[in-house]
N, C-alpha and C positions, 0 to 999 in steps of 0.2 A: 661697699658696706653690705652685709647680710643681708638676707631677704627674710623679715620673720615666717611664721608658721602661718599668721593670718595674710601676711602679703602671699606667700604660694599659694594659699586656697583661693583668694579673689583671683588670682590670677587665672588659677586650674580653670575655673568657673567660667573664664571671660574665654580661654582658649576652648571651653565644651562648645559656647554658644557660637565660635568661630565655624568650628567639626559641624554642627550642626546646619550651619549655615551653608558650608559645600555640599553637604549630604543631599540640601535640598538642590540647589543648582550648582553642576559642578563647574558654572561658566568662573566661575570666584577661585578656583583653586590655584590659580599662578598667583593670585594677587595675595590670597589666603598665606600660600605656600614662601613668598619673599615677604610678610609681614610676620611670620613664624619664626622666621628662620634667627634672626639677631638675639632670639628669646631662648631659643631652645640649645644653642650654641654648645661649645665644652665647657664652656666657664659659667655656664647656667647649674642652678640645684639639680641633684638627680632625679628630684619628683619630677621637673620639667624638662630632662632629657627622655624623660621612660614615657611623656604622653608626648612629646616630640618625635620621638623614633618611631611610635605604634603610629602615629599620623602619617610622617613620610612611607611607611609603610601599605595603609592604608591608601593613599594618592596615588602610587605608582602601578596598584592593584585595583585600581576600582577601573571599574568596567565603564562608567557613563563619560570618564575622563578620554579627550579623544588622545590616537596614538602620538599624530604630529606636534598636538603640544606637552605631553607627557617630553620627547625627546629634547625640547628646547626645552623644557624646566629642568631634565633631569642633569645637563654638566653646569645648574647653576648650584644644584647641593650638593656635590661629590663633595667639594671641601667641607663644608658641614659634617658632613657623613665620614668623611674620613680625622677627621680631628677628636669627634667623638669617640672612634674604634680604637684611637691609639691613647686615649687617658688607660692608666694602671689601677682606675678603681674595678675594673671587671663586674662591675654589675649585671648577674645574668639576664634580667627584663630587656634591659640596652641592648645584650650584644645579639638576642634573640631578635627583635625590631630589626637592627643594622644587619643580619645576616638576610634577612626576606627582604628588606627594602635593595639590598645589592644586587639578589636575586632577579629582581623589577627591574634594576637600572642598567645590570650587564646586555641585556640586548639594544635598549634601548641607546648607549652609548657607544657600540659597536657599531653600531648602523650611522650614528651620527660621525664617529672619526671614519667611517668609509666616504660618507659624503664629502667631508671637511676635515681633510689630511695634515692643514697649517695646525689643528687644534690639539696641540701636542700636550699639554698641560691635563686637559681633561682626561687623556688615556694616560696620563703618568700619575694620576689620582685613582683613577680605575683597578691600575694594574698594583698600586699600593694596597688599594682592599683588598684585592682577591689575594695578592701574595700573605698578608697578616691575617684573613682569614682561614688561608689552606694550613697556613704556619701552625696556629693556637688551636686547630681543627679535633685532634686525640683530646686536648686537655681541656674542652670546655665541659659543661652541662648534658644531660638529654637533649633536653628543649632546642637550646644553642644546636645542638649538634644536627638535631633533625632540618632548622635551618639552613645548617652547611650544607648537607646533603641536598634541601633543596638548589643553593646557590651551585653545588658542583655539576646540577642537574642541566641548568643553564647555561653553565659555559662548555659543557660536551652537544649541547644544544647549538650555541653559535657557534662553537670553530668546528664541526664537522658538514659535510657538504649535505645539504636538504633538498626536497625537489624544487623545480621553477616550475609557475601556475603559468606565467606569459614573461616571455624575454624580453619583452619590448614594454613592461610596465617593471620595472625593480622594485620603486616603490610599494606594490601591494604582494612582492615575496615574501617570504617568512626571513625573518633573519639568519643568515647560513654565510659559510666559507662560497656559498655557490654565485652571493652576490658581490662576493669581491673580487677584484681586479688583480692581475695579475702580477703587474707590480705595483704596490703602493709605498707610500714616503713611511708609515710608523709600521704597517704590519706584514707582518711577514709569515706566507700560507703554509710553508714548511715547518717553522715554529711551533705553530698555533695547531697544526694538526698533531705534532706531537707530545705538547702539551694536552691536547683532550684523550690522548690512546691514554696515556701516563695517568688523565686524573678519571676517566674507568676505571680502570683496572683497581684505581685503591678504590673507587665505591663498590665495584664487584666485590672486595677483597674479606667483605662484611662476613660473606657466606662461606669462608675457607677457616673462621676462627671456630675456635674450640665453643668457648661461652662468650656467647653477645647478647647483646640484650634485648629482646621480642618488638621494642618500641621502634627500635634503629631499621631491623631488618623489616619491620613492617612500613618503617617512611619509604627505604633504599625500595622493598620490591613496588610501592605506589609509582616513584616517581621513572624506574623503568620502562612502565607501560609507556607512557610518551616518548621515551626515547625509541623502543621499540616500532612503533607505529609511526613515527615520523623518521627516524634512520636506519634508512634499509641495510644499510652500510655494516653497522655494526649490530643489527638486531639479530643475526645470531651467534654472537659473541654473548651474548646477554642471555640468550635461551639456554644455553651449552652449561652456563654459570649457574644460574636457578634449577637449572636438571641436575647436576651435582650438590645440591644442597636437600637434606634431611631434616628438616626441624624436632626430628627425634631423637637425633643424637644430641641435641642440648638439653635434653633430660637426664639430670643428676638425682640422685637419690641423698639425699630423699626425695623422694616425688612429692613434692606439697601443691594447695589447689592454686598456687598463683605460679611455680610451675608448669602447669598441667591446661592452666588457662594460654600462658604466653605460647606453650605449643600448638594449642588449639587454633590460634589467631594465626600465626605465624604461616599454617597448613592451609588456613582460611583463605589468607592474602596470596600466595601459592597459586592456590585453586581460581582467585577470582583472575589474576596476571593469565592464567595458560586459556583460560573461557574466553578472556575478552579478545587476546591475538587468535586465538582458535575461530571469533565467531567473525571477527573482521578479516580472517584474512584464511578461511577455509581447505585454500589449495597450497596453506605453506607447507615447506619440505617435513619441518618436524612436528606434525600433526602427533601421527602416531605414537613418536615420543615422548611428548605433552602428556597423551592422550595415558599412556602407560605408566608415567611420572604419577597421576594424579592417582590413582588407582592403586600405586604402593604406596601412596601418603595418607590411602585411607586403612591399608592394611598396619604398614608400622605406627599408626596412632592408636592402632588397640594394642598393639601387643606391649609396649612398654609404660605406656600411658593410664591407659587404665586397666593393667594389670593388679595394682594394688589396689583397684577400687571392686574390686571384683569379689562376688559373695560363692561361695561354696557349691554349684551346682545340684538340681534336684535328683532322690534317687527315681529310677525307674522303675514307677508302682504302678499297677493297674486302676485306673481312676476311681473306677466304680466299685471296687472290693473284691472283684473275682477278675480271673486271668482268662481270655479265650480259649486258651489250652485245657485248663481248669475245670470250665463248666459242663463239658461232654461228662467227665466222670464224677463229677457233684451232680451230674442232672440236675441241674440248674434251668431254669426258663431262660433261654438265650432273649435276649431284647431284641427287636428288629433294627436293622442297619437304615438309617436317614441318609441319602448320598444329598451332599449340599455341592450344585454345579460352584465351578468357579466365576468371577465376573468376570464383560467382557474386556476387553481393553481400550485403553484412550479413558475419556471422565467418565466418572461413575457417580451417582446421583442417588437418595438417601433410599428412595423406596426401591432401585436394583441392589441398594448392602444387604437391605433387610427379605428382598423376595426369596425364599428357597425353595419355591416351587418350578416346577421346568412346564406347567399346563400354561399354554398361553393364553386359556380363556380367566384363567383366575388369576393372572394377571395383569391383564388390560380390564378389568372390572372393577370399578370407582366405586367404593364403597362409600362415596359421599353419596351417592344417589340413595340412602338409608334411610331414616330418622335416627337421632338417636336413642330415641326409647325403645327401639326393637334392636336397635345394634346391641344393646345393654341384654335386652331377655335374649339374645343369641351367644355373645361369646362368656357373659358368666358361667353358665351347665357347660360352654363346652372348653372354657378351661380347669375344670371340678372335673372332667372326664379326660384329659389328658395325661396321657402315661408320662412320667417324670424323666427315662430314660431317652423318651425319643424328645422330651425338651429339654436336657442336657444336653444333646446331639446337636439339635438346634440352633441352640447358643454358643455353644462351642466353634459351631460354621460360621455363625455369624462374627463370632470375636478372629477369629482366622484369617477372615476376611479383613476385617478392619487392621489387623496386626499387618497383615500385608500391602495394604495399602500405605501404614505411617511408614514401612521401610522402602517401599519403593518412592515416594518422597522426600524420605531421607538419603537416599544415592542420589537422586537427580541431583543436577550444578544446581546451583544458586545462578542467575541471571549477575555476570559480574557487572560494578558499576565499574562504565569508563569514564574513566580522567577526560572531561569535556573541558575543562577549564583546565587550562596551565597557571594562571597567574592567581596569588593568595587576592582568598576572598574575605575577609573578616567579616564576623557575624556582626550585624549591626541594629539592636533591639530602640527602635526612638523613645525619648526622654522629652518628659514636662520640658518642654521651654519656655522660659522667660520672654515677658511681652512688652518691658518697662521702656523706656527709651534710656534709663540712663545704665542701666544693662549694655544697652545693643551701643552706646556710644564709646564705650571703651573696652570694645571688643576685642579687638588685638594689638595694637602701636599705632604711633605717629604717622608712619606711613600710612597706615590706612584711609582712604577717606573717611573725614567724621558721618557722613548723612548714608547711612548704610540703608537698604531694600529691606524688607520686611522678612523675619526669616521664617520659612517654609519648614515645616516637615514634611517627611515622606510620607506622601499618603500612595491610594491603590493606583495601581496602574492599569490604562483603559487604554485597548487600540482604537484608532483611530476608526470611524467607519469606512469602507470603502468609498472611491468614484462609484456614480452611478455609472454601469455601462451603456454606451450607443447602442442605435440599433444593429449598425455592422456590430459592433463588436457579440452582442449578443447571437445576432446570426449566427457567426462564427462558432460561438460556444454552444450552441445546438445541434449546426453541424456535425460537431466534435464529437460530440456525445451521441450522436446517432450513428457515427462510424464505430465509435468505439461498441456501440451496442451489434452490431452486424457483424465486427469480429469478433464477439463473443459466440454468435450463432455456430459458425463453424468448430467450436472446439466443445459445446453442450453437446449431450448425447441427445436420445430421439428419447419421446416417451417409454419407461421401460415396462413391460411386460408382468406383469404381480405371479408370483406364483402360487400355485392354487393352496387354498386354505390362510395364505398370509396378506388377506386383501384384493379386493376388486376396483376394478375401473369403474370414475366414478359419472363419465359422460357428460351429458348437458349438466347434471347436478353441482359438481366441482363449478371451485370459483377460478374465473380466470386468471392465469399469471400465478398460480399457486404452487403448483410442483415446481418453478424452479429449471426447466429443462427446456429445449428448444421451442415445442409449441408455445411455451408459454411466452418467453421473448415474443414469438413471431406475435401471441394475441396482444401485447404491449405495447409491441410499435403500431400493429396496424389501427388500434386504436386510438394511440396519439394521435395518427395521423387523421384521422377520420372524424371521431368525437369531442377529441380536445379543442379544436380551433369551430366548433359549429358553433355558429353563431353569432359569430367573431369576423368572420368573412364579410367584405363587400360583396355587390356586382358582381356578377364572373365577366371577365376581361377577355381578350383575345390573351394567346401565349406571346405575341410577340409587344405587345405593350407594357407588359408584365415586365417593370425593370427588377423590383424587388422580390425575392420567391419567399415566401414565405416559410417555417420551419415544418409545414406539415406536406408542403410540396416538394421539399429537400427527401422526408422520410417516404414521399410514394416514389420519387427517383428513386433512391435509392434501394425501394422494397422492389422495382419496377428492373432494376439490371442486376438484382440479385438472385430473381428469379429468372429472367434471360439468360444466368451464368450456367443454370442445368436447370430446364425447365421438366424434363422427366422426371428425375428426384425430387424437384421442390413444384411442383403440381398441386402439394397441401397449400402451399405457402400461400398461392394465386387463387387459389378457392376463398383461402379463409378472408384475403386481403379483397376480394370484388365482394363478400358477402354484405361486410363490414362497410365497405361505400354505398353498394345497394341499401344498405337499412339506415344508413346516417340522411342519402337522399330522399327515401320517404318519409323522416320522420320531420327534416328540413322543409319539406315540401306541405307537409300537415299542420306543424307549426304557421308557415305563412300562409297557409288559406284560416285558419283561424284569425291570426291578426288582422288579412286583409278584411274580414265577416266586420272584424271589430271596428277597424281604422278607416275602413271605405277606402286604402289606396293601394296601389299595387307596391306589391315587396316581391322584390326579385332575390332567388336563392341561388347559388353557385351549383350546381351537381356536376360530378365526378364520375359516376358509373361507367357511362358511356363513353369518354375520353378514355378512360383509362383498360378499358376491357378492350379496345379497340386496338389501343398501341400492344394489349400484351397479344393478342391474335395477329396482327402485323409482326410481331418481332420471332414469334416461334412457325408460322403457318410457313413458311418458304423452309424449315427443315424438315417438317415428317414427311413420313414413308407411312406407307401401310402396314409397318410392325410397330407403327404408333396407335394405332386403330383404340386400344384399351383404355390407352392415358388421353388418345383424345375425347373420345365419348364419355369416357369419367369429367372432364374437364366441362363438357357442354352440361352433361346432368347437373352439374352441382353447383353451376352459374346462374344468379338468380333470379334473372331476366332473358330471355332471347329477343332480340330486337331486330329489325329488318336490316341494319346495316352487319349485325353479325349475321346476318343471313347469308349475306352476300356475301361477305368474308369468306364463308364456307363454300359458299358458290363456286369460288374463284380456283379452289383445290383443282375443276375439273379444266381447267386450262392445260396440266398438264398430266396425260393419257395414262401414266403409272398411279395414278392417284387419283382415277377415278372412282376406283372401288371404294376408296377410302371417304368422299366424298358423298356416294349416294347412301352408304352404310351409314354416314353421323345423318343423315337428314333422315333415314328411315327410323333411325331409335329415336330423334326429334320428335318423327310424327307420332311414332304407336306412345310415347311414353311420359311428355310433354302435350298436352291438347292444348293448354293457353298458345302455345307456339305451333301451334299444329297448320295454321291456314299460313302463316307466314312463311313456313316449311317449304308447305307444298306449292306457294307460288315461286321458292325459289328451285325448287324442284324441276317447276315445269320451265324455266329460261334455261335452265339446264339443261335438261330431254332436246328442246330445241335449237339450242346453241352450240350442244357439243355429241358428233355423231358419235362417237366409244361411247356413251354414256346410255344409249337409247336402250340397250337391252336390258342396264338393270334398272335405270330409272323407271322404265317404260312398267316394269314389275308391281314396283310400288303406286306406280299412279295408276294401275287398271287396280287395284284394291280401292283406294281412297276417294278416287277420281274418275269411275270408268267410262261415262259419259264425255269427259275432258278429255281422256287419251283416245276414244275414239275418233274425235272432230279430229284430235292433233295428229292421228295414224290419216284419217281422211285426205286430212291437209299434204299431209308429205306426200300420200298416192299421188294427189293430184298436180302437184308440181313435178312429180319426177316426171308422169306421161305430157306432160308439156314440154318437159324439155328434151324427153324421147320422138316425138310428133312434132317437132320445131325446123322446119326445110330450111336445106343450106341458101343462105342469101342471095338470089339472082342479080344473073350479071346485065348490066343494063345495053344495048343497044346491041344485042348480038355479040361483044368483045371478051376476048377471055380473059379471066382473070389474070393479072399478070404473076401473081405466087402459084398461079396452077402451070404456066406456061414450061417449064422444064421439071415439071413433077415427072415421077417413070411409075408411080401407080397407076393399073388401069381402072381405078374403082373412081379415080379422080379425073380419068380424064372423059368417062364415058359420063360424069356429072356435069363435066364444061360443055 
């Protein structure tokens, strides 16, 4: 029996609120999709074959559907799908649905008869669609047709070979001839690859006709990009075809503007296909070719195209009434020539269109700094005094300017979009739904269960917040970030140099971290390191109880062996980095004598200075020489404490006798130059003078200046021990016997002593 007009509308009604229903969760759509299916059947109305087909359509393309049960729902509708394709009423809505939903289910059906070889039924249903669609392919629709093309898209898709991501997971390959077996029960790999050459060449075949139509060629050149970009195989089979193609030779005269538009697009789609292989894949062979292709598509698009749009050219008249040639013998007032520079290159910004002065003082000068009531009584008189030629000149630069700006943005590409998505997405705008129960209870069929979930729309979509990270894990990510900041040091240049008249250095005054260039990095880290964590700190610990390092201990390691990597080039680095400890530790230390004023307890502070000046004196002092002499006493000046144990540090130099000099010279510019360190100096001066004799003459120098009194006792002292041990008789031999080491001596200066 018929279905009236009001039984199909309740119906249309009850299958939206189904649609809507997986929209919201697409966990419903096998159960959605087998309670559809007896409804929308061949022997169903065509209003409810045409929201049947957009539906299966829609399922096999929606992205929240997962892929493993798409595969098992898709060989349960093949016969559905294929029963509908072969009724003779050709409704193009239907066949348009049926050609995208085959599109969705050719992979997915390949990949299932690879797995499951006995399932001979479902690929003889498969290979029914795709045969009756390639068949009625010339004599359908547009529309229809753009589908085929996508469907032919797909099966040059699976039966050519793709790459493999991991050999040992198939499952997560792309679908391709690459994961099938080499022999199988239904398919057969020699077939099927020449099956896909065969069904190329007729989608290539679009671009060798005389008149086709701008819609077809603009589906066919869409859905090459992804052929191109996913098979390498045949992507320049494909390039060689779109490089022979003109879309100005399908300009017939009359040229009309819906002519004129379909070439327009047709060049358009051209252009975005050869940008997007160009920008993904840089080093391909036919760059250049592309590159020359695009560049005669811009030429033969004027010249037949908008040749009839084209107005009669101006004559060539002298702007302003008189010819340059002219004016010598009219004695004419020549007007003064305006040279307007040109801009620079790269972006150009409103007030470089319009400046056309070349004085850099007028223009770096912010005429906001004004009022406006004196900007008013200045530039009224002084455009009432403005000669008209030299502001015709003016404006003219300025329009020049901008004229050349709109065309060099009209030659640049357009950014092409690429084809992210392979699988149809239909646009899906949500609708009023119904909230009645007796709506939602006769939702789709008998099958379905009657007590259906509540139905949802699509609302906004929210990620998830993150886990909170651990502490390892954060360490880690500090680390990271602090290596990665270190090798950027090496590739920043150094402070650069201003050249005179274009700016000055701006010293203590500039904000730190502001240029941009390696000192600045260095002020960044050394500051994390030092500032960031003050006060944040426990206790100072010994180093080896210390299981966990903290992120600002990680940044003085590593400021600490970056500077051990060339300590003579990076000398700035260790300056800047002990100054910065030095001031975090007095300011650490000022901090807790206030609290403790306040608290009455002791609070103990971590300090760094002295650890750390120490390890960098230990790790460089065993490489100079005395043609380090410069960097080392630059290095003592500019340390912002001397302390007794760097004393000794320095002390130590004179251990060995080449680097004496070098030693008593940093203690002399210590003392003359440094007085806070000046007594510390000279007491390690004088363990010097008397611990190491190469040293007495220049030390001995220094301390009869600062100390003459001292070096005298200590010159007394030495007299008096040498004549002791000059004046010191050879040890007598007890009972009259001789020594027995003298007994066969053959000196006689030894024997006349025995």
């Amino acid at each position: 029996m018929a279905q009236t007009a009001d039984q199909v509308a309740t119906q249309l009604a009850q299958l939206n609120n189904a649609r809507n229903l997986v929209l919201g969760d697409a966990a419903f759509y096998p159960q959605i999709v087998n309670g559809v299916l007896p409804i929308i059947g061949a022997h169903a109305r065509v209003e409810l074959r045409r929201w049947g087909t957009e539906f299966l359509a829609e399922t096999f393309a929606s992205p929240t559907f997962a892929t493993a049960q798409k595969e098992k729902l898709a060989t349960e509708v093949l016969q559905t799908v294929r029963n509908i394709l072969e009724l003779p009423e050709n409704d193009q809505l239907v066949l348009k649905n049926i050609a995208q939903t085959a599109a969705s289910l050719y992979p997915l059906v390949f990949r299932h008869i690879i797995n499951h070889p006995e399932d001979k039924e479902s690929w003889e249903h498969l290979e029914a669609i795709k045969q009756d669609l390639l068949r009625r392919w010339d004599s359908f629709s547009s529309p229809v047709k753009i589908g085929c093309i996508k469907f032919a898209q797909r099966v040059v898709l699976v039966q050519t070979h793709g790459p493999i991501a991991d050999p040992r997971r198939p499952e997560q390959n792309e679908t391709s001839l690459a994961i099938l077996p080499r022999t199988h029960a239904i398919l057969s790999l020699p077939s099927l690859e020449a099956e896909a050459s065969g069904l190329l060449d007729r989608v290539l075949s679009v671009f060798q006709e005389d008149a086709s139509d701008p819609i077809l060629i603009n589906a066919t050149l869409n859905c090459l990009a992804t052929l191109v970009r996913t098979r390498q195989s045949i992507g320049n089979k494909i390039i060689n075809a779109v490089l022979n193609f003109f879309p100005a030779r399908h300009a017939r005269s009359p040229v009309t503007p819906a002519v004129r538009v379909g070439v327009k697009s047709m060049e358009r789609t051209v252009r975005a296909l050869f940008i997007n292989i160009m920008k993904r894949n840089p080093s391909h062979p036919l760059v250049s070719k592309m590159q020359h292709h695009i560049e005669r598509l811009m030429q033969s698009r004027i010249e037949p195209v908008d040749e009839a749009s084209r107005k009669r050219a101006l004559p060539i008249e002298p702007t302003d009434g008189l010819d340059a040639a002219k004016r010598a013998r009219l004695d004419a007032e020549t007007p003064p020539v305006i040279r307007v520079p040109p801009l620079p290159p790269g972006r150009v910004s409103f007030s470089q269109l319009f400046t056309v002065t070349e004085d850099a003082g007028l223009s770096s000068f912010d005429v906001k700094q004004l009022p406006a009531d004196l900007l008013v009584k200045i530039v009224v008189p002084l455009l009432a005094r403005v000669d008209q030629s030299s502001l015709n000149q003016v404006v003219d630069g300025v329009r020049m300017r901008y004229q050349t700006l709109q065309k060099q943005q009209a030659t640049q590409p357009p950014p092409a979009a690429a084809e992210e998505e392979d699988d149809y997405e239909p646009e899906y705008d949500p609708m009023d739904i119904p909230t009645s129960a007796a709506d939602q209870a006769g939702a789709v069929s008998a099958d379905v269960p009657e007590e259906q979930p509540d139905i949802v729309s699509l609302g906004p979509f929210v990620l998830p917040r993150p886990p909170p990270l651990s502490e390892e894990q954060a360490a880690e990510a500090g680390r990271g970030a602090v290596a990665r900041v270190f090798s950027m040091l090496g590739t920043t240049s150094l402070t650069p140099t201003p050249v005179k008249g274009q700016g000055q250095q701006l010293g203590f005054s500039r904000l730190a971290g502001s240029t941009f260039d390696r000192d600045a990095w260095v002020t960044l880290l050394t500051r994390l390191a030092t500032r960031a964590p003050a006060g944040l700190e426990g206790p100072k610990q010994e180093p080896s109880s210390r299981k966990k390092p903290t992120i600002s201990d990680s940044i003085r390691e590593t400021l600490y062996r970056y500077i051990l990597e060339d300590f003579r080039g990076r000398v700035n680095v260790g300056i800047m980095w002990l100054n910065e400890e030095w001031y975090n530790d007095r300011i650490q230390m000022k901090i807790a004598a206030n609290n403790r004023a306040d608290e009455e307890e002791e609070v103990s502070v971590p300090l760094h200075y002295d650890h750390w000046v120490l390890r960098l004196l230990d790790g460089f002092l065993p490489y100079l020489d005395t043609r380090d002499i410069k960097i080392f006493i630059r290095f003592l000046s500019e340390t912002p404490e001397i302390t007794i144990s760097i004393a000794k540090r320095i002390a130590s130099l004179a251990k060995d006798p080449e680097r004496v000099s070098l030693c008593v010279q940093s203690f002399m510019y210590l003392i003359m130059f440094r007085p806070p360190a000046r007594e510390i100096c000279l007491d390690a001066l004088e363990e010097v003078y008397q611990n190491y004799e190469e040293s007495r003459p220049s030390a001995g120098k220094v301390l009869s200046r600062w100390r003459p009194q001292r070096i005298e006792q200590l010159q007394a002292e030495q007299t008096t021990l040498v004549n002791r041990t000059i004046e010191t008789p050879t040890p007598a031999v007890t009972n009259g016997a001789k020594d027995p080491r003298l007994a066969h001596s053959s000196d006689p200066r030894l024997s006349s002593v025995s």
